[in-house]
C-alpha positions in Angstrom: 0.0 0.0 0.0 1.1 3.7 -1.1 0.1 7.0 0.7 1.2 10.3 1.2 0.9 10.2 4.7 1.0 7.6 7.7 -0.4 8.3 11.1 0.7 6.1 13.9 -1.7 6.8 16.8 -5.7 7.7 16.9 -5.9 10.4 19.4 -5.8 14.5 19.8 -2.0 14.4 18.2 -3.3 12.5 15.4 -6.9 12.5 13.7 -7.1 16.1 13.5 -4.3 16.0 11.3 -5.9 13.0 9.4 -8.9 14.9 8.5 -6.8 17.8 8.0 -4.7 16.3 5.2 -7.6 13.8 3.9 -9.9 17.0 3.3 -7.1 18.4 1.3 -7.0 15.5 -1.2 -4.0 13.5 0.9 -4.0 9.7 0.7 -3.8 9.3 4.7 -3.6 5.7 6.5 -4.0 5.8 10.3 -3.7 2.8 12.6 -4.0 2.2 16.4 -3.6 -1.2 18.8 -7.0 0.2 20.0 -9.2 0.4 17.4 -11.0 3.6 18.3 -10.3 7.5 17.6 -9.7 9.2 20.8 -6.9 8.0 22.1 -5.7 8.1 26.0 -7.6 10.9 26.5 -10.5 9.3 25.5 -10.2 5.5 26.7 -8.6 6.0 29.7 -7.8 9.5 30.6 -9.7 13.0 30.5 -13.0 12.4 29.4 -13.8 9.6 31.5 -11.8 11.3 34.7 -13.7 14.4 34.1 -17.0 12.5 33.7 -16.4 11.2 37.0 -15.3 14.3 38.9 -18.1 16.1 37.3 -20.6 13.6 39.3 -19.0 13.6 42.1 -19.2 17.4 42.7 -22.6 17.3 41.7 -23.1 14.5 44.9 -20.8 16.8 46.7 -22.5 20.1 45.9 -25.9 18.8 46.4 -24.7 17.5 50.0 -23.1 20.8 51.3 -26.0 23.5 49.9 -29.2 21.3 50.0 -28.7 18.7 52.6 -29.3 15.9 50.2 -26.3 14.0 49.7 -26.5 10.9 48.7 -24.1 8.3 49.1 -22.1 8.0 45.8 -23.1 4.5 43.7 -19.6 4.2 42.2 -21.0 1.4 39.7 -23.3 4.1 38.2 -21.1 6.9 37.9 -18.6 4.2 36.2 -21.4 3.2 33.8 -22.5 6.7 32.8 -18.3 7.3 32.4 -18.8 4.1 29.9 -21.6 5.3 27.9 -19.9 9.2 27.2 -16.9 7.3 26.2 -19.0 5.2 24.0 -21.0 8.1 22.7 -17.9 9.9 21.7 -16.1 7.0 19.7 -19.5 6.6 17.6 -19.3 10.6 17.3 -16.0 9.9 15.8 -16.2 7.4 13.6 -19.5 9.3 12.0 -16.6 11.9 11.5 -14.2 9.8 10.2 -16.6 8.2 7.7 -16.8 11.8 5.8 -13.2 11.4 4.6 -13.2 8.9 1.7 -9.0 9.0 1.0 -8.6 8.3 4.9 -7.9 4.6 5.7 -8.0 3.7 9.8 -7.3 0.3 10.8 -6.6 -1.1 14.0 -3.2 -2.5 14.5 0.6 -2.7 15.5 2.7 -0.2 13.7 6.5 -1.3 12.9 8.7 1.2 11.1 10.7 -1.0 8.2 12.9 2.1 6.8 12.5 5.5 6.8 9.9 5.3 4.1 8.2 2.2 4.9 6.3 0.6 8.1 4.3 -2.6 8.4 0.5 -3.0 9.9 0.1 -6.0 11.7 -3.8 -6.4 12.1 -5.6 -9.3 13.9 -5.6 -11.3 10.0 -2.9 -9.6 8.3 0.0 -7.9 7.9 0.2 -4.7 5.9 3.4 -3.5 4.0 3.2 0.4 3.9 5.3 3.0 1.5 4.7 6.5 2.3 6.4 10.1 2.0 5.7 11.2 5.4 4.4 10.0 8.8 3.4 11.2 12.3 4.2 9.4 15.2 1.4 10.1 17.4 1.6 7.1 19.8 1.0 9.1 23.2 2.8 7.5 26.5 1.8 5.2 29.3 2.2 5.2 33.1 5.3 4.6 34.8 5.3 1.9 36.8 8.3 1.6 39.7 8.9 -1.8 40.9 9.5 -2.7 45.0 8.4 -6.1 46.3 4.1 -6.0 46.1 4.3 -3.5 43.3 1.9 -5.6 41.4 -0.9 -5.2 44.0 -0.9 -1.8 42.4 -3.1 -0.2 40.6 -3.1 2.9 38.0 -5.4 5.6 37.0 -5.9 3.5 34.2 -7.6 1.1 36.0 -10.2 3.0 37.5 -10.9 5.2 34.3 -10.3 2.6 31.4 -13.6 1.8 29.2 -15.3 -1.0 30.8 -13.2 -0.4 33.8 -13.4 -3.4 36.8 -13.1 -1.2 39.7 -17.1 -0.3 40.3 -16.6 -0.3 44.4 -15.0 3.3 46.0 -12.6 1.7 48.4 -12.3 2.7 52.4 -8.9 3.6 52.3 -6.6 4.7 49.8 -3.0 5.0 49.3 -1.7 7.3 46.2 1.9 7.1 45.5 2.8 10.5 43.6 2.8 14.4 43.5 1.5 15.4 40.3 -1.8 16.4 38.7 -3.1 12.7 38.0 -1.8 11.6 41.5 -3.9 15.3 43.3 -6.9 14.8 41.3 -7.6 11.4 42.0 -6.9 12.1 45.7 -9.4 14.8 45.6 -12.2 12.6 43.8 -11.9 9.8 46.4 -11.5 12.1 49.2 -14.9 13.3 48.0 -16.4 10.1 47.9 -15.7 9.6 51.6 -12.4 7.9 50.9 -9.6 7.8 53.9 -6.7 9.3 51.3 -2.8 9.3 52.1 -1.1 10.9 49.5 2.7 10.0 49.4 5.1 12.2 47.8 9.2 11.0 47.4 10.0 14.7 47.6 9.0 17.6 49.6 7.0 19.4 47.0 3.9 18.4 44.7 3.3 19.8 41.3 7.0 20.6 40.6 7.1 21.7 36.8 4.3 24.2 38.4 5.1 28.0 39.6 6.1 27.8 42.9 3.9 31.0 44.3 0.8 29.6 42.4 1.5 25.5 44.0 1.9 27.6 47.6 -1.6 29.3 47.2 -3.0 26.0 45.9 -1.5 23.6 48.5 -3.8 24.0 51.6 -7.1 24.4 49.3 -6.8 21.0 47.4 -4.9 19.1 49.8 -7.8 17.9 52.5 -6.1 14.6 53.5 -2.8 13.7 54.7 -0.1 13.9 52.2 3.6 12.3 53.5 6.0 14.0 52.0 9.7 12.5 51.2 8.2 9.0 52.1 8.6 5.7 49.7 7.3 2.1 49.9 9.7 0.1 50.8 6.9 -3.3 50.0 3.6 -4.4 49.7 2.0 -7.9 51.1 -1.4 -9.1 51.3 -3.9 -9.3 48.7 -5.8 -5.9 47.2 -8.9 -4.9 49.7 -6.2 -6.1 52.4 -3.2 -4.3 51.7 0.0 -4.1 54.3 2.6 -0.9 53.5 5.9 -1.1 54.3 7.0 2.5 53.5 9.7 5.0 55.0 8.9 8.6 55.8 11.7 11.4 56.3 13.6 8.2 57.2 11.3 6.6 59.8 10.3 3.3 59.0 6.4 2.5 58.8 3.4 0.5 58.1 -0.2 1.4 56.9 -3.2 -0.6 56.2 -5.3 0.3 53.0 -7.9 -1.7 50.6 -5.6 0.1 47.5 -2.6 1.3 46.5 -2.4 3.7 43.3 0.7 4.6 41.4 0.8 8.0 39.7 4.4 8.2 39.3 4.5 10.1 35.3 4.3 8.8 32.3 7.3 7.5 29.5 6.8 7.3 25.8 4.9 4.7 23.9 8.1 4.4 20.8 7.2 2.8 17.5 9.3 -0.7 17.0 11.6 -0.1 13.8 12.6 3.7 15.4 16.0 3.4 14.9 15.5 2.4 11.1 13.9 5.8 10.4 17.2 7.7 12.4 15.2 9.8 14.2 16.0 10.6 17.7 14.7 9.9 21.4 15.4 9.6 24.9 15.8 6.9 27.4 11.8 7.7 28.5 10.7 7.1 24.6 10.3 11.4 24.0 10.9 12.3 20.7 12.7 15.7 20.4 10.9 18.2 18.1 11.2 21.5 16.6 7.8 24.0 16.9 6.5 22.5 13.2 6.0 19.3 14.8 9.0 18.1 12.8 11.6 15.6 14.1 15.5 15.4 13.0 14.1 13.0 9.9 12.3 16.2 7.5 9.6 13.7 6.5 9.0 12.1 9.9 7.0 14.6 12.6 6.0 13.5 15.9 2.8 15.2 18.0 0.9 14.7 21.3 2.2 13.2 24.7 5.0 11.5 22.9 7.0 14.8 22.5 7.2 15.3 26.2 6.4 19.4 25.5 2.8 19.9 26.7 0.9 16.4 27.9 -3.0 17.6 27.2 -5.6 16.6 24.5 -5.9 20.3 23.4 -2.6 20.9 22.9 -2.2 17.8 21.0 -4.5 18.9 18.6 -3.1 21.6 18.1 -0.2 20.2 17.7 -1.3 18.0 14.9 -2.8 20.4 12.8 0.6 22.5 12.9 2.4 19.3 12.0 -0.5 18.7 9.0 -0.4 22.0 7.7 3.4 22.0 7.5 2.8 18.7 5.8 0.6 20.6 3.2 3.3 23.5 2.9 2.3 26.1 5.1 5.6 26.2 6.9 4.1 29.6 8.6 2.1 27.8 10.9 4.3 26.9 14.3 3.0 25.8 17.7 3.7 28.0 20.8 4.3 25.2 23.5 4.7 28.1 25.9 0.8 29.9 25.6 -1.5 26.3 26.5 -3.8 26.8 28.9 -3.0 24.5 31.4 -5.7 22.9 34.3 -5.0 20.3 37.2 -9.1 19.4 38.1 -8.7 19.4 41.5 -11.3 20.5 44.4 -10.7 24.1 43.8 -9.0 23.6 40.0 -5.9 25.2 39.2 -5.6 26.7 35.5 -2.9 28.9 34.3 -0.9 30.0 30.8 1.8 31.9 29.9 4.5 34.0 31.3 4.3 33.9 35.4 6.4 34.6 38.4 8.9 32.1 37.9 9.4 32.5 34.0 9.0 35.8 34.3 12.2 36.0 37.0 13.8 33.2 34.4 13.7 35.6 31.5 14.7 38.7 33.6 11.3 40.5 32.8 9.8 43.2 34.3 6.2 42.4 35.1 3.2 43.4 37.0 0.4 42.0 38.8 -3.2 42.7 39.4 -5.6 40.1 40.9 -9.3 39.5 42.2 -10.4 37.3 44.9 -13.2 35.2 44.5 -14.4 35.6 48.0 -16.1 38.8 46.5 -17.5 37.0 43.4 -21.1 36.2 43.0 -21.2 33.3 41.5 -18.9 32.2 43.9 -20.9 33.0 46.9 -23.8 31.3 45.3 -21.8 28.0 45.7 -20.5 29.1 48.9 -16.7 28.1 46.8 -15.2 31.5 47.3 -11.8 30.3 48.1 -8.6 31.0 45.6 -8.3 34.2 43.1 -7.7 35.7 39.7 -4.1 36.5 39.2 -3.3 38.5 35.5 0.6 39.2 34.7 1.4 42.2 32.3 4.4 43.4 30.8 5.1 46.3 33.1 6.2 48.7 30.1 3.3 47.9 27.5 0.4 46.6 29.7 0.5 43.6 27.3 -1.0 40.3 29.2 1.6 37.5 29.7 0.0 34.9 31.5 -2.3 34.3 34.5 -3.7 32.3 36.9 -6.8 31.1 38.9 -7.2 28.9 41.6 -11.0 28.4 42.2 -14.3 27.8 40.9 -14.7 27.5 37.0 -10.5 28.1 36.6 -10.7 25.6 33.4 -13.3 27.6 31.7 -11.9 30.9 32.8 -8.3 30.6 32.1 -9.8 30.2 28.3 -10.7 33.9 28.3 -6.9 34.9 29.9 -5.8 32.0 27.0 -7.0 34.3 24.1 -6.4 37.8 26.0 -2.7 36.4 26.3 -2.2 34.6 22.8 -3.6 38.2 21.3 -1.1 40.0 22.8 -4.0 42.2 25.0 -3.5 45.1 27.0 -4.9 45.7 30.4 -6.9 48.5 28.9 -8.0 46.5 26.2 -9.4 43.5 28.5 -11.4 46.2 30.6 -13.1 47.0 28.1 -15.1 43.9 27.7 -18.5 43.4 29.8 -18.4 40.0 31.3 -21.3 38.4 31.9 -23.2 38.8 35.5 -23.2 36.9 37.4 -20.8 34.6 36.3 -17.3 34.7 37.7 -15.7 36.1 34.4 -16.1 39.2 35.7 -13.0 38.6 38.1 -10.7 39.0 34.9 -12.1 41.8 33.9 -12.5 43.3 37.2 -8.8 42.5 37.3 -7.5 44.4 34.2 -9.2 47.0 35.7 -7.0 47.0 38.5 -4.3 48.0 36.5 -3.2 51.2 36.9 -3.1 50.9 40.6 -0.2 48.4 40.6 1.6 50.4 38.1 
């Protein structure tokens, strides 16, 4: 089989490209072990986790403000989880099905050259010739090994399609101190879960700013979180877990029904790599330039795999820079820097672009205005009126660099900061804008408006 272009992978990083380049008349194969558009995101990762949270701070919201909480059936929220996941992949394949020169198969791709790569299917193997190919094959957890690691179980578990685990466990142990590891804390926590979060370091969210983790920490962190503690070993059966573990070098033991590893994530890397020359690193991350294109010209690589910016959105995005460079508009570059970025905790956290920490980095002169959401409406209304606004200018232009928000609706607000920042706004220029009342958008521009007072 000859095409233009081959797509390993199904998910953000790579159907967007596929109908990209199909609608423009490319002969496109794409193929995936799984079978189903979507990807991680989609199978086991943030529409499913979402679809859970969002339940459980409906049960949780309903509780605190109406009296009414009702204890959580975990085997209903799982099911409804199943059947958005399910609704989705049909959505997608009724997508797909408009493309006529795009080709998806499920299967096993092996690079044979740097032009060539082979399909292995459930009946048959495929030989494949093509001029270019993304490698869009996202990553998958990190497992560390001690004695009982196998009694472990992964994010995966709980929020794979068709997932097992239907029962919300008494006690919980979550090995881990990023945003997978806090926001499945927070969700059991919520569903009357004894949590123990343990950290090997003494900070969580590292790759995060350091003012905005600090302002976070005591609002999302309700349970106990052990920090520089390991597992030394695990015995007894799942439901019946002993923990050997070893915090700031006393030696312990817990009891719990589970233990959850959430220690990162390492690259899923094509067999047959090393035949096409391009380049990765011990963790399977392939190094690219802001096209999306690898150290092989033909070859790009887009999504998780890159190691740049690990979220569905960006991955599309991603993907359609990598197509449209693909297609000859070599214009068109990804800015890894401006993604909005949101950890769905209990407050969330979103934030994007330039802020304290880059900001000192760069040796740029910045200023800050901010609005607290104890004075928000909205806020009040949910009785959720912990955490703030924070907006970052460029002290010399008034140009938005980035922001923050820590608080109720951060992941849809940090969306409005997203496209002040990516459209280079000034303070002014943000003020200007009536945000709806009484919803708390009007925190940013209440913020901007706060601008000449810090200046």
């Amino acid at each position: 089989m000859k095409v233009d272009v081959l797509i390993i992978g199904a998910g953000g990083g790579a159907y967007p490209a596929a109908f990209r380049l199909a609608g423009s008349g490319k002969t496109v194969l794409m193929a995936d072990p799984k079978g189903v558009l979507g990807g991680n995101c989609l199978y086991l990762g943030c529409i499913p986790s979402k679809t859970v949270r969002e339940l459980i701070e409906i049960n949780e919201r309903s509780g605190r403000l109406l009296g009414s909480k009702n204890h959580a059936d975990f085997r209903l929220i799982q099911q409804h989880k199943d059947d958005v996941q399910q609704m989705r992949f049909d959505q997608h394949n009724r997508e797909m099905s408009e493309f006529q020169s795009l080709k998806f198969m499920k299967g096993k791709v092996s690079f044979t050259g740097k032009n060539s790569a082979r399909v292995s299917t459930e009946s048959e193997m495929i030989e494949v010739e093509f001029d270019y190919a993304i490698i869009a094959t996202g990553t998958v957890v990190s497992r560390i090994s001690f004695p009982g690691s196998d009694f472990c179980i992964t994010s995966d578990d709980i929020f794979s399609f068709g997932s097992e685990i239907r029962e919300i466990p008494k006690k919980m142990v979550i090995v881990g101190g990023g945003y997978i590891a806090l926001e499945v804390a927070d969700m059991f926590n919520a569903l009357g879960t004894e949590v123990h979060l343990f950290v090997r370091t003494e900070t969580i969210l590292r790759n995060v700013d350091r003012d905005l983790v600090n302002i976070a920490y005591p609002l999302i962190t309700p349970y106990r979180v052990h920090m520089n503690t390991t597992i030394r070993d695990i015995t007894g059966q799942r439901g019946n877990l002993k923990i050997n573990y070893t915090e700031n070098g006393a030696d312990l033991n817990m009891e719990a029904d589970e233990v959850l590893l959430a220690v990162g994530r390492e690259g899923v890397v094509p067999e047959g790599l090393d035949l096409t020359g391009v380049k990765y690193s011990s963790r399977g991350i392939i190094e690219v330039n802001d096209t999306l294109q690898t150290n092989v010209s033909h070859i790009y690589s887009t999504g998780d795999i890159t190691g740049r910016t690990p979220y569905f959105h960006a991955a599309v995005r991603e993907s359609l820079v990598a197509a449209n460079n693909i297609l000859g508009d070599t214009t068109d570059r990804m800015d890894f820097l401006n993604v909005p970025v949101s950890i769905f905790t209990y407050p969330p956290i979103s934030y994007i672009g330039i802020l304290r920490d880059e900001a000192r980095k760069r040796g740029m002169d910045i200023a800050e205005t901010s609005y607290a959401m104890s004075g928000d409406s909205r806020a009040q209304m949910y009785e959720e009126q912990d955490g703030e606004i924070r907006l970052f200018f460029e002290r010399k232009t008034g140009r938005i660099v980035g922001g923050w928000v820590v608080g109720l609706d951060a992941p849809q607000l940090i969306n409005e900061i997203g496209t002040a920042v990516f459209n280079s706004l000034t303070a002014l220029e943000m003020s200007k804008f009536p945000d709806q009342h009484p919803t708390t958008n009007e925190g940013i521009s209440k913020a901007a408006r706060a601008w000449k007072s810090s200046t």
